[in-house]
SEGUTI-6099 format. One record per atom (N, C-alpha, C): residue number from 1; residue in three letters; chain; x, y, z. Coordinates in nm, 3 decimals, m for minus. Example, Ala and Ser with C-alpha at 12.3 -4.5 7.8 and 13.67 -1.06 7.14 Angstrom:
// SEGUTI-6099
pt k:1, r:ALA, c:A, X:1.319, Y:m0.569, Z:0.780
pt k:1, r:ALA, c:A, X:1.230, Y:m0.450, Z:0.780
pt k:1, r:ALA, c:A, X:1.320, Y:m0.330, Z:0.780
pt k:2, r:SER, c:A, X:1.285, Y:m0.225, Z:0.708
pt k:2, r:SER, c:A, X:1.367, Y:m0.106, Z:0.714
pt k:2, r:SER, c:A, X:1.290, Y:0.003, Z:0.787
This chain:
// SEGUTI-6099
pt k:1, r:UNK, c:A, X:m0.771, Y:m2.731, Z:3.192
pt k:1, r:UNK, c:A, X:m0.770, Y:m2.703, Z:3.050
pt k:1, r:UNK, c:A, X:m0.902, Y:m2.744, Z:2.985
pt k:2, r:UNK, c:A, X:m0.919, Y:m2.883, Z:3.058
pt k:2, r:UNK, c:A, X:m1.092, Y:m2.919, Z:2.959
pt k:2, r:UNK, c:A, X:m1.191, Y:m2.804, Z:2.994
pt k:3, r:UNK, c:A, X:m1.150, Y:m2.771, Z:3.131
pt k:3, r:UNK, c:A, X:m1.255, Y:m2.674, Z:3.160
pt k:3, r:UNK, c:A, X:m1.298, Y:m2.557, Z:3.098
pt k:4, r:UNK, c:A, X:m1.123, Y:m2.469, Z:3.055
pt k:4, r:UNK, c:A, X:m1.125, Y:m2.352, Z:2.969
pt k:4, r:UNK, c:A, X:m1.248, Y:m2.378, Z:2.863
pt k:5, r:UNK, c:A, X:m1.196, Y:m2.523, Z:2.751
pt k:5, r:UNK, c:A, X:m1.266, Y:m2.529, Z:2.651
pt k:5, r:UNK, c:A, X:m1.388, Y:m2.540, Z:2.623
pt k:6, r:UNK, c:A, X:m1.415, Y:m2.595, Z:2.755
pt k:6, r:UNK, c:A, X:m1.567, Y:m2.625, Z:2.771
pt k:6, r:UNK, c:A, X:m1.654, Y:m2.477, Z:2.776
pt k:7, r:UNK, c:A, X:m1.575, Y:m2.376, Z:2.837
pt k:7, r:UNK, c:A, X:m1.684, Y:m2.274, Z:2.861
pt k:7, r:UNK, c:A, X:m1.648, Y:m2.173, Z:2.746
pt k:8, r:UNK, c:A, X:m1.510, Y:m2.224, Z:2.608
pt k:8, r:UNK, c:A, X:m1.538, Y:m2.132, Z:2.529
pt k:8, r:UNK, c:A, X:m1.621, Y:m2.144, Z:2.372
pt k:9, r:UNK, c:A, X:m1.642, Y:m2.253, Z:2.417
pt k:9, r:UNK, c:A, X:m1.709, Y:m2.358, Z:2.313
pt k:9, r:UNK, c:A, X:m1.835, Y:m2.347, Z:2.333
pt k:10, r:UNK, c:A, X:m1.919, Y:m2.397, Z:2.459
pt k:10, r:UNK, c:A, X:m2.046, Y:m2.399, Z:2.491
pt k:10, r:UNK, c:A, X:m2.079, Y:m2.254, Z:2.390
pt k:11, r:UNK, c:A, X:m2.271, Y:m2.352, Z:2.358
pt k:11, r:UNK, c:A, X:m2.351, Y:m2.241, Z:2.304
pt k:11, r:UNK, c:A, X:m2.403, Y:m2.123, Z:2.374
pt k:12, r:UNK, c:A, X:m2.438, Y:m2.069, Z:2.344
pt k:12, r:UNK, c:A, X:m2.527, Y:m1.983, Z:2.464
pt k:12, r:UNK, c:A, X:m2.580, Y:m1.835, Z:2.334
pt k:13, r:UNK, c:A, X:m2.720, Y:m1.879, Z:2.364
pt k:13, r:UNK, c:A, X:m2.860, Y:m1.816, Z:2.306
pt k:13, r:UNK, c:A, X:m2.880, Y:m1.674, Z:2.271
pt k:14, r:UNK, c:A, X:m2.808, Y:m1.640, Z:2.454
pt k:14, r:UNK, c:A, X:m2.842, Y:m1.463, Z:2.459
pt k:14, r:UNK, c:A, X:m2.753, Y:m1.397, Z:2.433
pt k:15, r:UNK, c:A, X:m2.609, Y:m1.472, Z:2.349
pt k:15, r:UNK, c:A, X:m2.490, Y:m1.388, Z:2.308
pt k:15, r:UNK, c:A, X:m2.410, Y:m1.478, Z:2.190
pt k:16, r:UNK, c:A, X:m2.454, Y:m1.472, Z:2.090
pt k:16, r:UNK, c:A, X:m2.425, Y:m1.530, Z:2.009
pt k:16, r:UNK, c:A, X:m2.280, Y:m1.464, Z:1.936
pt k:17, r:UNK, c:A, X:m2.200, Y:m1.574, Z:1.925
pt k:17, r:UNK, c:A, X:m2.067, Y:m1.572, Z:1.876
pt k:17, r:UNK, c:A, X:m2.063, Y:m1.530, Z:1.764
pt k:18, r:UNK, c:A, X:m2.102, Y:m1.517, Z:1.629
pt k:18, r:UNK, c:A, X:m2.081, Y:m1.479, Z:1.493
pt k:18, r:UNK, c:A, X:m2.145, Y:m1.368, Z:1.443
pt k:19, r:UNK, c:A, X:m2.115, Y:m1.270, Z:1.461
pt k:19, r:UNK, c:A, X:m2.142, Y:m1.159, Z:1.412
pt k:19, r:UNK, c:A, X:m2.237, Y:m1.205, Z:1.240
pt k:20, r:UNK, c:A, X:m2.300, Y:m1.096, Z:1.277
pt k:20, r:UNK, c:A, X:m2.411, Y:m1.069, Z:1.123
pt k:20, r:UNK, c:A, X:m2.331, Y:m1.086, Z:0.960
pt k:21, r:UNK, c:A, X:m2.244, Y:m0.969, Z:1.024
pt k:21, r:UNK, c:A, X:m2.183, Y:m0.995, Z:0.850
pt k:21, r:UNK, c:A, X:m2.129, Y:m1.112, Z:0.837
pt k:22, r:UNK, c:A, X:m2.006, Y:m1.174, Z:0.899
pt k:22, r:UNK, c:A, X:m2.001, Y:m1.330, Z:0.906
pt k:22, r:UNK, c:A, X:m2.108, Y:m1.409, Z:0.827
pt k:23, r:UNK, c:A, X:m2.237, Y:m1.391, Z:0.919
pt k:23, r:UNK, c:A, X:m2.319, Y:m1.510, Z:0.867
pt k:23, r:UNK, c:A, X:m2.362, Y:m1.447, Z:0.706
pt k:24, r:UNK, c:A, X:m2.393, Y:m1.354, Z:0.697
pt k:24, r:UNK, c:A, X:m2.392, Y:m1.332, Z:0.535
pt k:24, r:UNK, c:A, X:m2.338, Y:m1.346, Z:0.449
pt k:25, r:UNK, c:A, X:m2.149, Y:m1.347, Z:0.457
pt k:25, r:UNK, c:A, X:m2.047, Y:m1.391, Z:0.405
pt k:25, r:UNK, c:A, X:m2.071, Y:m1.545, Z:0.398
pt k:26, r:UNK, c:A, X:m2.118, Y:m1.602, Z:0.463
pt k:26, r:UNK, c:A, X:m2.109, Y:m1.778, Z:0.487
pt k:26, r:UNK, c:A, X:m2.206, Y:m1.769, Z:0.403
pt k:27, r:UNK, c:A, X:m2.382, Y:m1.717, Z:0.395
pt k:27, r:UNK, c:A, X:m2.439, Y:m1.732, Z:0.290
pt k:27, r:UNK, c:A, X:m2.424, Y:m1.746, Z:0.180
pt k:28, r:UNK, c:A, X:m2.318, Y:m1.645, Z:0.143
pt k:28, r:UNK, c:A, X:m2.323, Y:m1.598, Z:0.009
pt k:28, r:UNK, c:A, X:m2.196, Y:m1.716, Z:m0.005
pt k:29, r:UNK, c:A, X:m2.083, Y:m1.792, Z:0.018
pt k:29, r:UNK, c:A, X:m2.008, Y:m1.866, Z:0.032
pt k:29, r:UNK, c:A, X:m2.068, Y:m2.004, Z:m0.018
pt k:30, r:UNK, c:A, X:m2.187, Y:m2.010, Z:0.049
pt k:30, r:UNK, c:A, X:m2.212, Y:m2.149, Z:0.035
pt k:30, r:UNK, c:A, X:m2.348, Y:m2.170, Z:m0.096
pt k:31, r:UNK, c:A, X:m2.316, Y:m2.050, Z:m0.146
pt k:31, r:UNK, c:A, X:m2.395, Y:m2.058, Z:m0.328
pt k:31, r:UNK, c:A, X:m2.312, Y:m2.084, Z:m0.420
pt k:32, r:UNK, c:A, X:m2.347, Y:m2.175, Z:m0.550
pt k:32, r:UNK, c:A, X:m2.260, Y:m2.231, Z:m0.593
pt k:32, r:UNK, c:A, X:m2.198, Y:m2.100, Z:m0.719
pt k:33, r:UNK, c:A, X:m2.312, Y:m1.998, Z:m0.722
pt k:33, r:UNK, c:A, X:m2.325, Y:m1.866, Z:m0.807
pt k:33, r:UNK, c:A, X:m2.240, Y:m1.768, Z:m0.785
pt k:34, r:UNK, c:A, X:m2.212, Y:m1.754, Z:m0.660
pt k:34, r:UNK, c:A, X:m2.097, Y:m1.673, Z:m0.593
pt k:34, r:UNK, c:A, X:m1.941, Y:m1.751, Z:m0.654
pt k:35, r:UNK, c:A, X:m1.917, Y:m1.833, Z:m0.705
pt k:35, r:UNK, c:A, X:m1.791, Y:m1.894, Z:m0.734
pt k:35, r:UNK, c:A, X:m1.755, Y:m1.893, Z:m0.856
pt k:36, r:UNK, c:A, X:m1.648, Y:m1.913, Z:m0.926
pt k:36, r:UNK, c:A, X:m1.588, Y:m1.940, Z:m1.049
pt k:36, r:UNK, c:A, X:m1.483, Y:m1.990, Z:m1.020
pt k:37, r:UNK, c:A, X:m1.384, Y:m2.037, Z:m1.143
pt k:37, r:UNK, c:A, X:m1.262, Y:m2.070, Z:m1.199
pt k:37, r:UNK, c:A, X:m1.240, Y:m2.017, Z:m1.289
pt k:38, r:UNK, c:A, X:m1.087, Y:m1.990, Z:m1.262
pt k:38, r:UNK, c:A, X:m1.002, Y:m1.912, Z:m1.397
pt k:38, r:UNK, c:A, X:m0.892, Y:m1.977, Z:m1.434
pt k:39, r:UNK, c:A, X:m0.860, Y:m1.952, Z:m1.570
pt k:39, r:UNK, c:A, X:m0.685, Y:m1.995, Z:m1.625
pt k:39, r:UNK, c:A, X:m0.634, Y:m1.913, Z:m1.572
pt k:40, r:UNK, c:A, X:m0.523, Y:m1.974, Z:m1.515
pt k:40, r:UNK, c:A, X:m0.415, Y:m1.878, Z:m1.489
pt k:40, r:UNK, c:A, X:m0.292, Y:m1.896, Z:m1.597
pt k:41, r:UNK, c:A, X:m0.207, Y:m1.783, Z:m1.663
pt k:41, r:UNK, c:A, X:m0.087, Y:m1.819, Z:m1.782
pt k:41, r:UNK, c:A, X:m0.018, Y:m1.930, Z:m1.730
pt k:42, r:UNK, c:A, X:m0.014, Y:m1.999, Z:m1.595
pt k:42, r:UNK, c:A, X:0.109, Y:m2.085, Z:m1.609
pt k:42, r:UNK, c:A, X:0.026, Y:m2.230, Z:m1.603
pt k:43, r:UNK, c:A, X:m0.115, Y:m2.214, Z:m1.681
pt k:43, r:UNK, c:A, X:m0.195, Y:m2.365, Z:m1.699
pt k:43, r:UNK, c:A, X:m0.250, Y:m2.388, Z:m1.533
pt k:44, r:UNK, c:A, X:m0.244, Y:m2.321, Z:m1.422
pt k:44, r:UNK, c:A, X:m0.349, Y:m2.373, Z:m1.372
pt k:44, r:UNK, c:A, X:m0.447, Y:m2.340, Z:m1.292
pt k:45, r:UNK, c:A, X:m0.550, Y:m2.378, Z:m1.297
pt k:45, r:UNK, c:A, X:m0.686, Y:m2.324, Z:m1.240
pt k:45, r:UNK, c:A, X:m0.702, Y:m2.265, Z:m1.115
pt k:46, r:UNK, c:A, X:m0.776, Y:m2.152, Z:m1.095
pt k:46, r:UNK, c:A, X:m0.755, Y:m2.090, Z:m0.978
pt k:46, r:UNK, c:A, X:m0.918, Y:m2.042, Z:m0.944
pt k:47, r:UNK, c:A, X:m0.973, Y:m2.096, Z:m0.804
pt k:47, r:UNK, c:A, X:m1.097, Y:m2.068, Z:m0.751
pt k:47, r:UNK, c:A, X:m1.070, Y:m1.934, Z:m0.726
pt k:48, r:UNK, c:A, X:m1.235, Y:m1.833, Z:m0.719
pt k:48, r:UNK, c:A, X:m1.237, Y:m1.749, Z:m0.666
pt k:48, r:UNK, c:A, X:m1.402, Y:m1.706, Z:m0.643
pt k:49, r:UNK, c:A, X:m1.405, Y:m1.659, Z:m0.531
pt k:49, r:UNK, c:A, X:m1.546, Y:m1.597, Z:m0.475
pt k:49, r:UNK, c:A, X:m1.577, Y:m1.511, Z:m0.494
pt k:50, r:UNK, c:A, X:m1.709, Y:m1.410, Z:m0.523
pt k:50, r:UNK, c:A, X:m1.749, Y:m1.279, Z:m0.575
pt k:50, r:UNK, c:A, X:m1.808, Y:m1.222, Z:m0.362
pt k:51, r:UNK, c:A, X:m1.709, Y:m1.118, Z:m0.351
pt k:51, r:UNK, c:A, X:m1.742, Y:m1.074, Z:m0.199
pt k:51, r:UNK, c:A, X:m1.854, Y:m1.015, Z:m0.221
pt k:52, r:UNK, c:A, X:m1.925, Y:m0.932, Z:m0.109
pt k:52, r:UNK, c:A, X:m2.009, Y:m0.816, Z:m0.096
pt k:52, r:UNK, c:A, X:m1.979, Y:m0.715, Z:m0.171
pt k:53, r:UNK, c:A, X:m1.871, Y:m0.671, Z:m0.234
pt k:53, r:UNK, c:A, X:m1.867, Y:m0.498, Z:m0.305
pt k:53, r:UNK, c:A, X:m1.827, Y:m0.556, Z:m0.458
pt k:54, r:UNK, c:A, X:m1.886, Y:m0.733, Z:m0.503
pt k:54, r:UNK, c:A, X:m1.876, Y:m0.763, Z:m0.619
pt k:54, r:UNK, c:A, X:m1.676, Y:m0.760, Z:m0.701
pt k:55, r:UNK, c:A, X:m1.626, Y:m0.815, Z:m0.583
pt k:55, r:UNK, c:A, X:m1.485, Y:m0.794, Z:m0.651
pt k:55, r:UNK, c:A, X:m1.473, Y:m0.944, Z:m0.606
pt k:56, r:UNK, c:A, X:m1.393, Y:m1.018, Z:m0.700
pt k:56, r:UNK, c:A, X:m1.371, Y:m1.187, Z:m0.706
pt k:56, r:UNK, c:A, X:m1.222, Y:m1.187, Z:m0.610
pt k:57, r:UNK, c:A, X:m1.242, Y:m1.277, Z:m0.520
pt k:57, r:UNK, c:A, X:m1.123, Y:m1.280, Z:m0.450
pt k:57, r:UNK, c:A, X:m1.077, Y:m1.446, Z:m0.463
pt k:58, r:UNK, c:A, X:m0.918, Y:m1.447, Z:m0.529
pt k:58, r:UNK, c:A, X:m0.885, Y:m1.567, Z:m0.544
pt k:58, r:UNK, c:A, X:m0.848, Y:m1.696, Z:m0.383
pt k:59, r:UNK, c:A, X:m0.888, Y:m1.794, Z:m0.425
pt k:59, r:UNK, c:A, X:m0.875, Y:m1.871, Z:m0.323
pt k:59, r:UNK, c:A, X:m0.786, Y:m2.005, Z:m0.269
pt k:60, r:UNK, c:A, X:m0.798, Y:m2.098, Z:m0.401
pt k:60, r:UNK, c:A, X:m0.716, Y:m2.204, Z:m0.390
pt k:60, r:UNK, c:A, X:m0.653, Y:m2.198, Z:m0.545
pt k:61, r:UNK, c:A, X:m0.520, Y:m2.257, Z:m0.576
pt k:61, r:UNK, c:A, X:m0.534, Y:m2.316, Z:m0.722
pt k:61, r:UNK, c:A, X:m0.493, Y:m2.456, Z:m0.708
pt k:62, r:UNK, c:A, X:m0.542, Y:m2.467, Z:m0.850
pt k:62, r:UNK, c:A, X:m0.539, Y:m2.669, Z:m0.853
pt k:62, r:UNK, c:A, X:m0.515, Y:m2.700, Z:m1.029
pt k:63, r:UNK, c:A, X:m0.453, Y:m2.771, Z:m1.038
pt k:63, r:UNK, c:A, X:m0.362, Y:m2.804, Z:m1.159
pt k:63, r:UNK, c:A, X:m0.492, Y:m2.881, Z:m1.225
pt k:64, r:UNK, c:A, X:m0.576, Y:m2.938, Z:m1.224
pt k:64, r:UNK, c:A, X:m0.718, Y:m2.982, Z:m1.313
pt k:64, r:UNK, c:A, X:m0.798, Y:m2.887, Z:m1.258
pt k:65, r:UNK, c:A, X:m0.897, Y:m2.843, Z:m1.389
pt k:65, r:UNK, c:A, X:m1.059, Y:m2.774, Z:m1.370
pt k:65, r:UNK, c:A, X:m1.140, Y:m2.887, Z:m1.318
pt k:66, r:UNK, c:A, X:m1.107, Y:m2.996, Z:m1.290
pt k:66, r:UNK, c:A, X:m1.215, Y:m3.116, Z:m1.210
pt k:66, r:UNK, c:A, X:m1.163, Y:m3.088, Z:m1.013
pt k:67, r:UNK, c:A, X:m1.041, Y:m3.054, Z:m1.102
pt k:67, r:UNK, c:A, X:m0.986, Y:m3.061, Z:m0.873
pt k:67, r:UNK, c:A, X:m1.039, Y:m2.904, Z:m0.855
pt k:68, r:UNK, c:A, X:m1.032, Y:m2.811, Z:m0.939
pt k:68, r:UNK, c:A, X:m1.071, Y:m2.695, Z:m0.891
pt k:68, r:UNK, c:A, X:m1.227, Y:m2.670, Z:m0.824
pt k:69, r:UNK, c:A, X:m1.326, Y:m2.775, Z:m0.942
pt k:69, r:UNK, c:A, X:m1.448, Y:m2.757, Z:m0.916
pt k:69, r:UNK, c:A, X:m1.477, Y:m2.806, Z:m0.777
pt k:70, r:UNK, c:A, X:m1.399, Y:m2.934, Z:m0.782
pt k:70, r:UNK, c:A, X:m1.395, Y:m2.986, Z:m0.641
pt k:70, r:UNK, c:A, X:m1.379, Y:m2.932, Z:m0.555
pt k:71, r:UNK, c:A, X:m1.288, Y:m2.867, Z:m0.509
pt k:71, r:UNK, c:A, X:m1.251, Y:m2.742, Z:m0.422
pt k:71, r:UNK, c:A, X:m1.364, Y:m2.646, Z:m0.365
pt k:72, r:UNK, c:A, X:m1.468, Y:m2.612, Z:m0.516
pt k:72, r:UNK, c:A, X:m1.537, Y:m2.529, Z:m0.468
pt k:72, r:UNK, c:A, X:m1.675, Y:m2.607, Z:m0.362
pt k:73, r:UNK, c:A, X:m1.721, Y:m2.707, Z:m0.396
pt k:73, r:UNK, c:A, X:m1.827, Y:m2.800, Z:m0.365
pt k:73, r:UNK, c:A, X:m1.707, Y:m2.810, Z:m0.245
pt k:74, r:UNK, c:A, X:m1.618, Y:m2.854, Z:m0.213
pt k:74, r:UNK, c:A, X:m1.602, Y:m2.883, Z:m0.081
pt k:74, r:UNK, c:A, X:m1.632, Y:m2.772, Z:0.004
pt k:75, r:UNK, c:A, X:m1.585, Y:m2.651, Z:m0.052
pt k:75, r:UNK, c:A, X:m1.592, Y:m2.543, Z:0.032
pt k:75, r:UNK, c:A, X:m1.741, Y:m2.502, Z:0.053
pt k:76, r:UNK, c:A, X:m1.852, Y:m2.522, Z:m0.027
pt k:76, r:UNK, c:A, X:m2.034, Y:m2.518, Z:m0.032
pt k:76, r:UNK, c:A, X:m2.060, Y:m2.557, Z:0.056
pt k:77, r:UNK, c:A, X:m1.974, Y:m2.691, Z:0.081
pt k:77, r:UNK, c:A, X:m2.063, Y:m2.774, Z:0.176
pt k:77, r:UNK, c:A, X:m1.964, Y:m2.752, Z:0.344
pt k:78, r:UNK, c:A, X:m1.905, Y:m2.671, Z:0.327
pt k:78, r:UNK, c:A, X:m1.846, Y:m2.632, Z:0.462
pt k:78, r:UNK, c:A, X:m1.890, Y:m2.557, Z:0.519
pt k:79, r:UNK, c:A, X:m1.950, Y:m2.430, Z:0.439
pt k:79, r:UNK, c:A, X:m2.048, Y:m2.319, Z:0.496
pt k:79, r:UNK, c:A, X:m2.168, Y:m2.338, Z:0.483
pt k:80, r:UNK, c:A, X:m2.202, Y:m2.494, Z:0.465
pt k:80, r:UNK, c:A, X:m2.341, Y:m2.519, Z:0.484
pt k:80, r:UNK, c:A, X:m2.366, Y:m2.575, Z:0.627
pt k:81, r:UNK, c:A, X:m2.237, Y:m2.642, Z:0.646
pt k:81, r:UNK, c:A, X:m2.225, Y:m2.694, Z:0.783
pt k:81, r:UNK, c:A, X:m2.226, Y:m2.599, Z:0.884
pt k:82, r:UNK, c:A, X:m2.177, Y:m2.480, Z:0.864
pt k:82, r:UNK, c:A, X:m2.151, Y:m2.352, Z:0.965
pt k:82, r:UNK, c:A, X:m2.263, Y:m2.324, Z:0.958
pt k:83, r:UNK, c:A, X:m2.333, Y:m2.243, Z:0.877
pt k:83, r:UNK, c:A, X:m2.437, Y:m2.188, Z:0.875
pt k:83, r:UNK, c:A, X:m2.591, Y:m2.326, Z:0.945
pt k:84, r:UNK, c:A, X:m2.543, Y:m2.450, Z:0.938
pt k:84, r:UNK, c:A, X:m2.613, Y:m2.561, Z:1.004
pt k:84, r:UNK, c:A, X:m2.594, Y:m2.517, Z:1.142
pt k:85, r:UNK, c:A, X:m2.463, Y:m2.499, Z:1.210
pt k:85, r:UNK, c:A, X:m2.458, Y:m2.487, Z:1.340
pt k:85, r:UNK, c:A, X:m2.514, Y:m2.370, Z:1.403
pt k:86, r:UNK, c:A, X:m2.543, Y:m2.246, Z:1.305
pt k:86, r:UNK, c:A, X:m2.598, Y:m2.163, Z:1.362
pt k:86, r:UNK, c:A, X:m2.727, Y:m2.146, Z:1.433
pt k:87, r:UNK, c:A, X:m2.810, Y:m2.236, Z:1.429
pt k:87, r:UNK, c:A, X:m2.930, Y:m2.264, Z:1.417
pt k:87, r:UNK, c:A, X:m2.933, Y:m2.338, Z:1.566
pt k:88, r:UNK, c:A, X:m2.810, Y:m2.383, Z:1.614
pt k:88, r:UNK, c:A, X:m2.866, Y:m2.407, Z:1.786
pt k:88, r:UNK, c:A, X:m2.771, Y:m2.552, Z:1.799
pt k:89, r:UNK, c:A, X:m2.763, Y:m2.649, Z:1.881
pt k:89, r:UNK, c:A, X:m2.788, Y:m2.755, Z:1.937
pt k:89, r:UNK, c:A, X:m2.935, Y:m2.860, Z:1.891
pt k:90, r:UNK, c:A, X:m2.834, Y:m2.938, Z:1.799
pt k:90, r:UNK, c:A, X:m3.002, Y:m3.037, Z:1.734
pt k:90, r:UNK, c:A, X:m2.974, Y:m3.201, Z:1.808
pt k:91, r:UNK, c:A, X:m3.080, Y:m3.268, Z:1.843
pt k:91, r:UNK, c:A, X:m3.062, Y:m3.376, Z:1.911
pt k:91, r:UNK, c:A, X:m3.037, Y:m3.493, Z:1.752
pt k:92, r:UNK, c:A, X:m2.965, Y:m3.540, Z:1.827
pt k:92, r:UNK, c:A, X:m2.901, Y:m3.686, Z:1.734
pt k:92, r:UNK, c:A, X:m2.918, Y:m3.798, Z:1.812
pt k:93, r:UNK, c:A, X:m2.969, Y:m3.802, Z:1.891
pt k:93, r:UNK, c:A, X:m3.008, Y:m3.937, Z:1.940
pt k:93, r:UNK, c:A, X:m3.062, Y:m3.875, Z:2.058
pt k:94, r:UNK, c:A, X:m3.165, Y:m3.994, Z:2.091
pt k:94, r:UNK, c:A, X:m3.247, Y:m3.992, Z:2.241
pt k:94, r:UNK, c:A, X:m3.283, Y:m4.127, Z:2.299
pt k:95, r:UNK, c:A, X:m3.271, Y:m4.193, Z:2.447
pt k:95, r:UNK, c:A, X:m3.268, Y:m4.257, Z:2.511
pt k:95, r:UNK, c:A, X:m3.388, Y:m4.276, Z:2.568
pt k:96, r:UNK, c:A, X:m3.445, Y:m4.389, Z:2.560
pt k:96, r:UNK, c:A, X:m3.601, Y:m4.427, Z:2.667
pt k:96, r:UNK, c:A, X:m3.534, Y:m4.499, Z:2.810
């Protein structure tokens, strides 16, 4: 089983896992411009993202506009992390 995971996980250079539009979607995801909040009639706040063909798609709701905003900054910084990993294998420590 470790083994499966190991070889579906590993990186590899000359065949990259995430398709193009993906990573553009993650771009545009991880701008804070692409986002809003709305009232909703029953009082509470509801995130939503502006896609590629400019139509807002709702995402989380949250009973404060402070937990909503929150929501969105968590989610910024999630597709900053993805879009971090795209970029390869980075060393975090090295041994003499």
């Amino acid at each position: 089983m470790n083994y499966f995971y190991y070889k579906t996980t590993t990186w590899d250079d000359s065949n990259p896992s995430v398709p193009e539009q993906t990573k553009e979607i993650w771009k545009s995801l991880a701008e804070k411009k692409n986002w809003r909040i709305t009232q909703l009639p029953n009082g509470y706040y509801q995130t939503e993202y502006k896609d590629h063909k400019d139509a807002w798609i709702d995402v989380t709701r949250r009973e404060t506009m402070e937990s909503a905003e929150s929501a969105i900054d968590g989610s910024i910084e999630h597709y900053k992390k993805r879009l971090e990993f795209l970029k390869g294998p980075k060393v975090v420590k090295t041994f003499e």
